[in-house]
C-alpha positions in Angstrom: 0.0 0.0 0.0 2.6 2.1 0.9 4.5 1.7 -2.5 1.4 2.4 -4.6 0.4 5.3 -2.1 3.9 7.1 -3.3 4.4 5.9 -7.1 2.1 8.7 -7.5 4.2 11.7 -6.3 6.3 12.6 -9.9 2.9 13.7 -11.5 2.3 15.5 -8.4 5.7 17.9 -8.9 3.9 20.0 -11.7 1.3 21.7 -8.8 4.5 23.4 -7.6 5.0 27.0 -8.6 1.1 27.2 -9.4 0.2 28.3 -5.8 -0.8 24.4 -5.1 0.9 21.8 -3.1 0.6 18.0 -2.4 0.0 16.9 0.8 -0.1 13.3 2.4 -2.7 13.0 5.2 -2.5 10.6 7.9 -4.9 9.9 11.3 -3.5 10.1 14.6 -6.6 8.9 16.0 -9.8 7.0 14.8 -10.9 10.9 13.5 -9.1 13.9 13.4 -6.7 14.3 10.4 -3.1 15.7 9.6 -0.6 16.7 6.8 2.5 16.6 5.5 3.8 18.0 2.0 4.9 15.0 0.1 7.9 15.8 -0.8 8.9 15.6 2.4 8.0 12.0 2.2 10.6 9.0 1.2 8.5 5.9 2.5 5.7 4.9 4.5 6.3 1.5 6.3 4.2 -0.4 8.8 6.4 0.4 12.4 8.6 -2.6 13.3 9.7 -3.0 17.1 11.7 0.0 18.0 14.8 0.1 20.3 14.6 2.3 23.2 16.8 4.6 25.5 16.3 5.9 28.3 18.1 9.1 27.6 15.9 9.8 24.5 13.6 13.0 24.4 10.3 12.5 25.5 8.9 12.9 22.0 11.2 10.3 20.6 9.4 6.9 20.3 12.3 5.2 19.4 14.8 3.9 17.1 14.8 1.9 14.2 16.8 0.4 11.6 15.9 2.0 8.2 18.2 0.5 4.7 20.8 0.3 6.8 21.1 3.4 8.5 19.8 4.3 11.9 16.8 6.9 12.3 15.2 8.6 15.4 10.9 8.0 15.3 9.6 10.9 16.7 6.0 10.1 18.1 3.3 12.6 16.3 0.5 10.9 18.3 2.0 12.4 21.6 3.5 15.5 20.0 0.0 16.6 19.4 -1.1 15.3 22.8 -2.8 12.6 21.6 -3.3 9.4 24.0 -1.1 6.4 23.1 -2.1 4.1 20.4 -3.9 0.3 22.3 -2.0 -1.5 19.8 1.4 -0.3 18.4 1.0 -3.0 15.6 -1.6 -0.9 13.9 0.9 2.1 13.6 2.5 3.5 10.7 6.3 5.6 10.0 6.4 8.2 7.8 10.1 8.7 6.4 10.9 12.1 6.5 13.8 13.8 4.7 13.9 17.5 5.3 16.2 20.4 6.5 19.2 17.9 5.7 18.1 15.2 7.8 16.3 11.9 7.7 13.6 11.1 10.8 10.6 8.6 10.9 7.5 10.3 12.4 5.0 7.5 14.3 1.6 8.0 12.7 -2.0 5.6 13.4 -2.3 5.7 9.4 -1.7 7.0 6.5 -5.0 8.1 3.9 -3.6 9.4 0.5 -2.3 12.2 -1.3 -4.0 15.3 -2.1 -3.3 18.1 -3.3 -4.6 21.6 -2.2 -4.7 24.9 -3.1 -2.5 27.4 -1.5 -5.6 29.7 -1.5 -7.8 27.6 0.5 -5.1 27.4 3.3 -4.9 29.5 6.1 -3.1 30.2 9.7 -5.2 27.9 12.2 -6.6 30.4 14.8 -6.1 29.9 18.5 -8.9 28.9 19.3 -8.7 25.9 17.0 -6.3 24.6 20.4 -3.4 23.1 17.9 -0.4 25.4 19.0 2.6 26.3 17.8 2.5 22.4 16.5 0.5 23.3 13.6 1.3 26.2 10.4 -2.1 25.9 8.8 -5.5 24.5 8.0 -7.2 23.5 5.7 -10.2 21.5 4.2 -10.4 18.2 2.0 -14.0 16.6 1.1 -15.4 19.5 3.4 -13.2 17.8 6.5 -11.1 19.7 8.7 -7.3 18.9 8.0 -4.0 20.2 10.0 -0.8 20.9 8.4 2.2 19.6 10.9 4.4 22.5 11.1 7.5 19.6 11.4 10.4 22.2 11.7 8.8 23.4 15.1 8.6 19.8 16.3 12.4 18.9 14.8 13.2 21.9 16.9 11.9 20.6 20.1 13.7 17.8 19.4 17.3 18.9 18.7 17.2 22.4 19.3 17.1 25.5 17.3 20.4 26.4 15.9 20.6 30.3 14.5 24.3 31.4 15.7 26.3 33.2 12.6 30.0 32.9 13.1 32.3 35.7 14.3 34.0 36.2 10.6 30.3 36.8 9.0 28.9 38.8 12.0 32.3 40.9 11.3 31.9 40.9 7.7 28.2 42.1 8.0 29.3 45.4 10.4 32.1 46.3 7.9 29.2 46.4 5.5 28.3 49.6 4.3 25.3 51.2 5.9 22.4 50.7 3.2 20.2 49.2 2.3 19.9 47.0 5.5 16.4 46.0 5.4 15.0 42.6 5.0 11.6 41.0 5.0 11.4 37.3 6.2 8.2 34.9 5.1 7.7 32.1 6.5 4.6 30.5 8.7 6.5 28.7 10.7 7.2 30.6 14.4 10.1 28.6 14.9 11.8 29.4 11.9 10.5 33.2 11.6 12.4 33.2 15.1 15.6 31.7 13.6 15.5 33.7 10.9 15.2 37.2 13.1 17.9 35.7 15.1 20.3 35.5 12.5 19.6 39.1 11.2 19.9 40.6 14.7 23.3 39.0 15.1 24.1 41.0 11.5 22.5 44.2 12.4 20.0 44.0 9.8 16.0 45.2 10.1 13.8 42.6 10.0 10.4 43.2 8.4 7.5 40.1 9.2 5.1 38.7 7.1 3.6 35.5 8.1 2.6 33.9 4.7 3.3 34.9 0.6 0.3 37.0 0.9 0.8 39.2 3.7 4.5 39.7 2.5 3.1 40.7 -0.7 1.2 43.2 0.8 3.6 44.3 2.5 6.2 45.0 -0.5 3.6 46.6 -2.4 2.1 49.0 0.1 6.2 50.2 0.7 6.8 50.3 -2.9 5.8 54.2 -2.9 8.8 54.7 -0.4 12.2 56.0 -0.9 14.8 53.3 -2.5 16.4 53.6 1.4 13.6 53.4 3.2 12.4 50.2 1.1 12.8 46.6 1.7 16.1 45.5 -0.3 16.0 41.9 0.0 13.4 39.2 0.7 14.1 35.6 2.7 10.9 33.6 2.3 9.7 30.1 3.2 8.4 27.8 0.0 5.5 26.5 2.2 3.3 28.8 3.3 -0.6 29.0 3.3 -2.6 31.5 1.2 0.0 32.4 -0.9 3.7 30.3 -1.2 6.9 31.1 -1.8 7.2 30.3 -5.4 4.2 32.3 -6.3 5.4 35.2 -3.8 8.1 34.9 -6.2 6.4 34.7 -9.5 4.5 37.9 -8.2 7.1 40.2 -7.1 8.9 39.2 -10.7 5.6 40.3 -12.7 5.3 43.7 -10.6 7.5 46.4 -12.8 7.7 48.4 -8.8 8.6 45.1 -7.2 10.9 43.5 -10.1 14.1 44.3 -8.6 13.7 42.9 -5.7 16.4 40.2 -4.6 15.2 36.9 -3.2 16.4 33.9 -1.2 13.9 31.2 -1.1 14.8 29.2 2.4 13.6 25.7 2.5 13.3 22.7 4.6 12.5 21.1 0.9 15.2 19.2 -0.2 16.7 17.7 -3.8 17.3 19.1 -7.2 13.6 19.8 -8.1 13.8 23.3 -5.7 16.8 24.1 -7.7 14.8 24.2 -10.8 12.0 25.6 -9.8 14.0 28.7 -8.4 15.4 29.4 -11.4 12.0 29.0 -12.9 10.3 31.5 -10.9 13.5 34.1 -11.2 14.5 33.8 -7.3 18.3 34.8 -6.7 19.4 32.0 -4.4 17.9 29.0 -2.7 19.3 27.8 0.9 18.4 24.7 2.8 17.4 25.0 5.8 18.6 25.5 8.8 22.1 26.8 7.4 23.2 30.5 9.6 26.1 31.1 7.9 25.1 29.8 4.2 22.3 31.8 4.5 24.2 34.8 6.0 27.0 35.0 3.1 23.5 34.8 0.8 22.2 38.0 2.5 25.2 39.8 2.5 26.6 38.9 -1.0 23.0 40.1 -2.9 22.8 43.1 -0.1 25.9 44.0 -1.8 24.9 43.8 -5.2 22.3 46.0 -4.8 24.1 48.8 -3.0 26.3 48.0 -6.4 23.0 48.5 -8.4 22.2 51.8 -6.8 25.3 53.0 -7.6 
């Protein structure tokens, strides 16, 4: 089932760039259900005994042994404060390859693979109760469905890493002055807060948007300013609800005010296919995340090319 259940992800890679994204959605319990973009996904496998120690996070169910390699489970079910499954026979492993690293998340089951709109997704509102835990919501067959936000769990998990080294931090103050503003997309908290982080340390203003759409609001409603006053570079996430980072891109691109903008798309998406479609949609750099000084050189190098470009 598995197999078959992910044969079908190639002829989902031509959603991307349109604004629509392919999600596989899974049951932690007999009702509610969750998400995960797909390709995040390398295999789904029925979850074999799983070796235990005791100085393991709480949120780690386990280990198991995956093609010969090693791989931490990381139980959803509890992460989303869930009671324990009766019978750990009937769960499922969902592996994971993301941000550079390979993890099995424990699951009840996995469903199928969908694929939604970027439209029809929005920020889940507090008073849905999911937490930081969860980037967005949206609906499938007129059901209620959660988007895992994984990077905030992974951070739980192994800690959240945003410390530049001495030589950029250096680099960045001998920097001249302007521009030195920056907007960062991205739905996730966790990694809006690493990405802040990381600016701070360079002495560079950070501007917030919390999805595509809201970012592109925000560039167009500044586009009026002066070129100093203006936002000179933008770092944004490639999943995001309402509007994602390929089609933030693709926008800025077709707006004449906005066109010059430079942009890093900043991904926990990995393999070639983000390569290609970041040159499709005319971004200036894509870096994987969670990379400080990678992505630091990247934000100084095209901050320097546009004080080049403004002469």
């Amino acid at each position: 089932m598995a197999t078959a259940l992910l044969d079908s992800v190639d002829r989902f890679t031509r959603l991307a760039g349109h604004n629509r994204t392919a999600m596989l959605l899974f049951r932690l319990d007999g009702g509610s259900r969750f998400a995960i973009n797909v390709f995040k996904v390398r295999e789904v496998l029925r979850c074999p005994p799983l070796a235990r120690l005791p100085t393991m996070h709480e949120l780690v169910a386990g280990a198991v042994d995956y093609r010969g390699r090693t791989l931490p489970v990381i139980d959803l079910i509890r992460a989303m404060n869930y009671p324990p499954l009766q019978d750990p026979a009937e769960a499922h492993l969902i592996v994971s390859e993301f941000s550079r690293s390979v993890q099995a998340f424990l699951v009840r089951d996995v469903e199928r693979i969908v694929h939604c709109d970027g439209a029809d997704m929005e920020t889940p509102g507090h008073g849905l109760g999911y937490g930081a835990r969860v980037s967005a919501v949206t609906r499938i067959d007129g059901a209620l469905v959660a988007v895992v936000d994984v990077e905030q769990i992974l951070a739980e998990v192994n800690g959240a890493q945003a410390e530049v080294s001495s030589r950029l931090r250096n680099a960045a103050q001998r920097a001249e002055a302007q521009p030195r503003r920056v907007l960062v997309a991205d739905d996730s908290a966790v990694a809006r807060r690493q990405l802040v982080e990381v600016l701070k340390q360079m002495e560079i203003e950070c501007v917030v948007a919390h999805d595509g759409r809201e970012a592109l609001a925000m560039l167009r409603e500044q586009a009026a300013l002066a070129p100093e006053e203006r936002v000179a570079l933008v770092i944004s996430d490639i999943e995001m609800p309402a509007l994602d980072g390929y089609a933030l891109t693709r926008a800025i691109r077709e707006d004449a005010a906005l066109a010059p903008l430079k942009v890093v798309l900043h991904s926990s998406l990995s393999g070639g296919f983000n390569e290609a479609m970041v040159r499709d949609v005319g971004a200036d750099r894509f870096v994987a995340k969670f990379q400080p000084d990678l992505l630091a050189a990247s934000v100084l190098e095209l901050l320097a090319q546009v004080r080049a470009q403004r002469g």
